[in-house]
N, C-alpha and C positions, 0 to 999 in steps of 0.2 A: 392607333397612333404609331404603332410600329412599322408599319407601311408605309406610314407617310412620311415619319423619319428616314427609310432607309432610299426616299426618292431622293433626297437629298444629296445623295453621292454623286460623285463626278469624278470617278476612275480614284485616282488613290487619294483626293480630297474634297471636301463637303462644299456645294453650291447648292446657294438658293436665293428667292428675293426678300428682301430686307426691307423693302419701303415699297410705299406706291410709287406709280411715276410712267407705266408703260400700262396701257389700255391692253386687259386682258388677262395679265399677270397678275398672279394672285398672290402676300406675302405667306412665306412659309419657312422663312428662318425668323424665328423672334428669338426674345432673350429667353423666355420659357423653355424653349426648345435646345437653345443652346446652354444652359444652364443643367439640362437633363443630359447633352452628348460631353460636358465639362466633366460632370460626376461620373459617367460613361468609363472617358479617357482613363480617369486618375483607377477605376478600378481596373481596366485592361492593364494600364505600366503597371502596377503594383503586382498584378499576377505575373506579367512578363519577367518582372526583376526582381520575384517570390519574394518580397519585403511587406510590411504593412504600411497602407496609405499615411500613416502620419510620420514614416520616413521622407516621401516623397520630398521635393522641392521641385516644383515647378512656375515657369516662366510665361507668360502673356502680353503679347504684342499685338498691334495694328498698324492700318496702313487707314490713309485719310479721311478712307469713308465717313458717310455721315451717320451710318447706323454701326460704324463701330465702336464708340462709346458705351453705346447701350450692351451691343453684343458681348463685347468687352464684360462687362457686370455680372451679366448672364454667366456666361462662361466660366469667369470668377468663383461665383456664388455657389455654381456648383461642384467645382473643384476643392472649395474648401467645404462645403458640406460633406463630400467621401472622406474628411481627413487630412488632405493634403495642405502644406504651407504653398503658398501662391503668393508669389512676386509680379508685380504690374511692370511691367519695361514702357507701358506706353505706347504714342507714335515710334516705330520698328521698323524694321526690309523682315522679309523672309528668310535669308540668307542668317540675319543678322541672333533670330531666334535659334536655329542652327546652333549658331557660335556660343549662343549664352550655356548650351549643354560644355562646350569646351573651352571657354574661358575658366580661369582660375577664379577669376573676380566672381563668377558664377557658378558658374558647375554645376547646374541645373540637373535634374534626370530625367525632366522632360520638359517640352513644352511648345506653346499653339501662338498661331502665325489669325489674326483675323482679315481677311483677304480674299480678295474675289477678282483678282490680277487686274487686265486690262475692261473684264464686263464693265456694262452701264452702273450709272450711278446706286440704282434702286439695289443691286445685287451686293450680295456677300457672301464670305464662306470662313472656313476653317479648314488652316492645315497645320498637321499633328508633327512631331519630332520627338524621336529619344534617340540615344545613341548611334545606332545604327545607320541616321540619318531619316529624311520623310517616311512616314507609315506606307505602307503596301495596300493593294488594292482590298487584301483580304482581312487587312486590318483593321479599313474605316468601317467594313463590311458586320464584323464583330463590335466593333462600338458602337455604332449605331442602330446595331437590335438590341443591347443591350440597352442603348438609351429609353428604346422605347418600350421595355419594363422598369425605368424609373421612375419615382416622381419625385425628388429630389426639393427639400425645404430652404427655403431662402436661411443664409445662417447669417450672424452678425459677426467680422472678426476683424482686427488688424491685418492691412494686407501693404506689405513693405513697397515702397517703389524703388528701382533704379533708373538710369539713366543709362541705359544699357547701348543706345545708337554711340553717345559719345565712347563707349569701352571700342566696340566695333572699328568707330573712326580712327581712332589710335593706333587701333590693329593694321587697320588700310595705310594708312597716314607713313606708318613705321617699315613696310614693307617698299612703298617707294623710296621712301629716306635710305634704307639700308643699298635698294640693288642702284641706288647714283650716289652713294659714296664717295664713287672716283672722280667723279666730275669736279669735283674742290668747290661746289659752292654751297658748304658749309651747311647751314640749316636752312636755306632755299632752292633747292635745287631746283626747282622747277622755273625759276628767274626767267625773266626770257620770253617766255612761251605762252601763249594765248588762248583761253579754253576754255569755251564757252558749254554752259549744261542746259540742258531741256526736260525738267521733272514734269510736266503735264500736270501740276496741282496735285502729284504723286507723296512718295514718303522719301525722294533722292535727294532732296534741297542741301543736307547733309553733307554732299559729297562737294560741293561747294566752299562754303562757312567751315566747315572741319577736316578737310583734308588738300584741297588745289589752293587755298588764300593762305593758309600757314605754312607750305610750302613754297610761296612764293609767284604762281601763277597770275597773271591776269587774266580773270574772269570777268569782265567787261561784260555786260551783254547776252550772258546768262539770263535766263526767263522763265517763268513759270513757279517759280521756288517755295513760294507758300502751299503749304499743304490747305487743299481744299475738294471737300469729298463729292462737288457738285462737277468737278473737273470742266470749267465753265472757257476755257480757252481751245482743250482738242483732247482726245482719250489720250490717255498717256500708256501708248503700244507702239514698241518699234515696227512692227510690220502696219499701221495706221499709214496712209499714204500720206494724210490732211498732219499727221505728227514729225514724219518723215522732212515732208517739205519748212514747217514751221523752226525746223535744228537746221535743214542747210540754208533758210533766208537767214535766219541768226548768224550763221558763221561767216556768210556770204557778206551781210553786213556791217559784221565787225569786223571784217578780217581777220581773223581766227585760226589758228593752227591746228587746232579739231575741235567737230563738236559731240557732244554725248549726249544723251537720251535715254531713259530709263522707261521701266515699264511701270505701275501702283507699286510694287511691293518689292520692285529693284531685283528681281531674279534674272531680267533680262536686260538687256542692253544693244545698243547700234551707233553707228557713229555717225561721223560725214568730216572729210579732210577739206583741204583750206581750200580747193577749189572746188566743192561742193559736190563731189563724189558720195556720194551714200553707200557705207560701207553695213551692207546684212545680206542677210540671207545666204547664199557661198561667196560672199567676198569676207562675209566677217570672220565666216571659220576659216579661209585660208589664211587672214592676216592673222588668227591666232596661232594656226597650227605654224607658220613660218616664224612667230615669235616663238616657238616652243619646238622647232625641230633642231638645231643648232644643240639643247641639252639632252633631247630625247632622240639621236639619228636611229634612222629606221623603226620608227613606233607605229604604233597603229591609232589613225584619227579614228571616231565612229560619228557617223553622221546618222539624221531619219532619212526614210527610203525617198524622198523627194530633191536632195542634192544633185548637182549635173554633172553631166561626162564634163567638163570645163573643170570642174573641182576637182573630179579624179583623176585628171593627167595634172592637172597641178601638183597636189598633193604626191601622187607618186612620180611622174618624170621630174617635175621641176624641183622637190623638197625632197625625192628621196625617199617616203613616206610610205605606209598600208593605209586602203582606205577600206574601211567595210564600213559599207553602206546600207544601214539597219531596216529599224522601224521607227516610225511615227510614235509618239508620246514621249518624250523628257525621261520619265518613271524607263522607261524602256532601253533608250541609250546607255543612261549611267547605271543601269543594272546591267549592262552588258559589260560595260567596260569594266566595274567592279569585277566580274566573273573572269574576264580573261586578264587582268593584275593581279589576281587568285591563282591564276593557272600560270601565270609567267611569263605572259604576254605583254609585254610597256602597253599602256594606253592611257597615253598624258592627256588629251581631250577628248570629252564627247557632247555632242553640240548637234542641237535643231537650228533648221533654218528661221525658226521663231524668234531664235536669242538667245537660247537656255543653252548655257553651257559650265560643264562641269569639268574641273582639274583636278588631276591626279594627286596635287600638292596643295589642294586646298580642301581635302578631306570629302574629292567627288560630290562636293557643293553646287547644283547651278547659282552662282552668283553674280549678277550681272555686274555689281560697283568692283569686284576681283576681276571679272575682266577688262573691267576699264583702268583699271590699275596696270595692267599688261600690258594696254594703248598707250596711257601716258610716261610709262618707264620707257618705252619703246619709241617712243616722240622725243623723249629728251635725250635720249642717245643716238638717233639719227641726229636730231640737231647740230648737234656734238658735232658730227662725221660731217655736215653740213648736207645732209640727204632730208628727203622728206621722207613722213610714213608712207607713203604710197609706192615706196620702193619697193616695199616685201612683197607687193603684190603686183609688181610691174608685169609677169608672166602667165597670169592668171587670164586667159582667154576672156575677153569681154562679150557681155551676153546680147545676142543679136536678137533674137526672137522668141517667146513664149507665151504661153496663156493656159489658162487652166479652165475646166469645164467639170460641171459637176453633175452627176445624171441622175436625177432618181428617182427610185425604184418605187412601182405602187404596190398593193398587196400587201398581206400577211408574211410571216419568215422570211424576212428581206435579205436575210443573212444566209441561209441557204441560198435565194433565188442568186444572191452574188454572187455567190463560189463557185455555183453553177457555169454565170456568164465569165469567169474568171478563166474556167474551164476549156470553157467552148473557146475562148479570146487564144488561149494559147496555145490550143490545137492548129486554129488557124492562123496564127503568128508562124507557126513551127511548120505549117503546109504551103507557104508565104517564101519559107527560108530566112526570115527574118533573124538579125542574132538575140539574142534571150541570154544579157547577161545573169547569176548568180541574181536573187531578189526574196530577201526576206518578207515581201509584204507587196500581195500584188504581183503582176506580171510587167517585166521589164525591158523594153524592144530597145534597142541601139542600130544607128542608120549610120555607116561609113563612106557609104558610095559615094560617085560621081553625080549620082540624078539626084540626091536626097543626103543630106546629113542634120544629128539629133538625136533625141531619144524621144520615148514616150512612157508614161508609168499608168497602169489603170490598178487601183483597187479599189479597197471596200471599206469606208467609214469603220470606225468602231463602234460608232454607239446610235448614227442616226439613216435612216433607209437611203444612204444615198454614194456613188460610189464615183469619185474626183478623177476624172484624166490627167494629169498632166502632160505638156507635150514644149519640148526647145529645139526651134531649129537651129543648127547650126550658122547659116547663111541666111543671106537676108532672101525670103521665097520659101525657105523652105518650109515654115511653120505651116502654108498654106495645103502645102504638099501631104504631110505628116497628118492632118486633121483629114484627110482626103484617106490615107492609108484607116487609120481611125474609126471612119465611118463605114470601109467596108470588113472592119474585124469586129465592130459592134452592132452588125445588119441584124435586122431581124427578132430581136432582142422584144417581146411585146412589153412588157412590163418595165422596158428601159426609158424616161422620157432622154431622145437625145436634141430634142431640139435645141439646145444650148449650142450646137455646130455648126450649127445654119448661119 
């Protein structure tokens, strides 16, 4: 059982399938299971915070799945079998469980998020929180061998609920309130302004109903709102292209001053402005870092290693800005940016091109509904000026050309065999003369010239045999060119399928 608990993991939180529904797939999160990683959790916190389990208080949330109910139970059941008091929040955000450990109203010492973000219906997971913020790789790692020498007794006990999203909404609600103050329109600021949201049958409907219609917003034309865990209109993922399109026909057809879109569990977020600009991937991080360089000049953004030279002459020529341009996983950025606000280094944001992004001033949270709080504070004070949003990022080079290619690897130790071609890639980058800026992950090619300009990024999956090109022309041609350069730094490669070039 312990083995099969521990396949469960998925970098620093727990996935698996939870129902049928995908030919092949077999379930292997039940409530059983999570009932034993429940009891698991409560006895790691309780060693971590050298207390005994029946000090504990901890918090349990979900998002609209349909097996989170069940899981929900599970998880419960076993949390309060180690001793611990357990509180139900309910439908939750991720973000939102976070907050329950530092609300006063709560003050949790810990607690679990039930979620399985943007995946299919059939899927779920858990992700873990105590102080610190989300557990570590090495964390879920310890819980769930331990789970699997539990076996943990269903117990019967009073299990309190709150209504923990409305505490949250307050929280949101009250931060715009405070930073349009100025504006004199009293307890509506948002009057005026048009703003339509796209929860995907998600857990964001919230942001709606409790925080943009008490303010004063017209939400007109909002859609999707009901939580529903069969997500029967489009996945609720800002990088979904079928999601993407579904928030700029909405804003398109209301006329809409922005629109928002969340992800299942509200950690991420994306927009689209009135003229149906889709604002992700490096336009999202530049319009946050341009709302946040004015307080932070001269900070350092952190991006994952897939951002483009377009963001980084933004970010530094046009905002003034450092960009260090990381690695891939969420877990990975805002642990960096922690480490260097440690050392004394500003670093007000750190942001995937996924959505996840985390503030320095909101407790290095990725939270997607605080970033839209950013957007819309931000909307009603251009208004104000009588500018639109899309000011902040008028300088922001518009992206001409890219595509991404993903090659992989057959055999056994695919992870050596990468490192290897990683190797070979950047000896002959470097025998090429090509420039090779600075790259946390993977090898990093930048094209200036007159025949070719762009970049290209090659590395190596973390967890699956398969290792993603990226490649941006700068000019319209040049993609064609760059995949041409590409093909002869990846020749030869037996064990690489590159047909994906062709």
């Amino acid at each position: 059982m312990s083995n099969e608990i521990l396949k469960l993991q998925n970098g620093s939180d727990v996935r698996g399938v939870a129902a049928e529904g995908v030919e092949g797939e077999h379930i292997n999160l039940t409530p059983e299971i999570a009932r034993k990683i429940g009891c698991a959790y409560v006895s790691w916190l309780a060693k971590k915070l050298d207390v005994d389990a029946i000090a504990l208080r901890i918090g349990v949330g979900r998002d609209s799945r349909i097996t989170g109910p069940a899981l929900a139970d599970g998880l419960i059941e076993g949390m309060v079998s180690a001793g611990a008091k357990v509180i139900d929040c309910g439908m939750a955000t991720t973000p939102a469980m976070f907050m329950s450990i530092v609300f006063p109203e709560t003050n949790f010492n810990g607690s679990a998020m039930i979620t399985a973000s943007h995946l299919p219906f059939n899927r779920n997971g858990i992700k873990f929180f105590d102080e610190d913020g989300g557990l570590e790789h090495d964390d879920i790692t310890e819980i769930l061998n331990l789970a699997g020498l539990l076996n943990p007794v269903k117990t019967e006990a009073y299990i309190e609920q709150i209504d923990l999203i409305s505490i949250y909404a307050d929280y949101l609600r009250e931060k715009i309130a405070q930073a349009l103050k100025s504006l004199g329109k009293g307890d509506k600021p948002l009057s005026g302004l048009h703003i339509v949201v796209d929860s995907g049958n998600g857990a964001s409907g919230f942001f709606v109903d409790k925080i943009l219609k008490p303010l004063g917003a017209d939400t007109t034309g909002s859609q999707f709102l009901e939580p529903d865990g069969m997500f029967p209109n489009h996945i609720p993922n800002p990088e979904n292209k079928a999601a993407m399109e579904a928030i700029r026909s909405a804003v398109l057809k209301n006329k809409a001053d922005l629109g928002l879109i969340f992800d299942t569990d509200v950690d991420r977020m994306s927009a689209v402005l009135s003229d149906g600009s889709e604002i992700n991937r490096d336009s999202i991080i530049a319009m946050i870092a341009a709302i946040l360089a004015p307080e932070y000049p001269g900070s350092t953004i952190i991006t994952d290693s897939v951002t483009s030279d377009r963001l980084t002459y933004f970010l530094q020529d046009v905002l003034g800005l450092k960009h260090l341009c990381y690695m891939r996983g969420y877990k990975n950025v805002i642990n960096k940016q922690k480490e260097l606000n440690a050392s004394g280094t500003v670093a007000p944001l750190a942001m995937e091109t996924s959505g996840h992004g985390a503030l320095k001033d909101n407790y290095f949270l990725d939270d997607g509904a605080f970033l839209a709080v950013k957007l819309v504070i931000a909307l009603a004070q251009a208004s104000v000026q009588g500018k639109k949003l899309d000011s902040l990022i008028e300088k922001l080079p518009p992206l001409v050309e890219e595509g991404e290619y993903r090659f992989k690897i057959s055999g056994d130790d695919f992870k050596e065999y990468g490192k290897g071609v990683l190797e070979e890639f950047k000896k002959r980058a470097a025998a090429a003369g090509y420039e090779m800026p600075q790259s946390y992950e993977g090898v990093r090619l930048s094209f200036k010239g007159e025949d070719v300009q762009g970049w290209m990024l090659l590395r190596l999956s973390l967890h699956d045999p398969v290792m993603p090109l990226n490649i941006e022309g700068g000019r319209k041609g040049d993609l064609a060119k760059l995949v041409e350069i590409a093909k002869k730094l990846t020749d030869g490669f037996d064990r690489l399928d590159r047909s994906c070039l062709k």
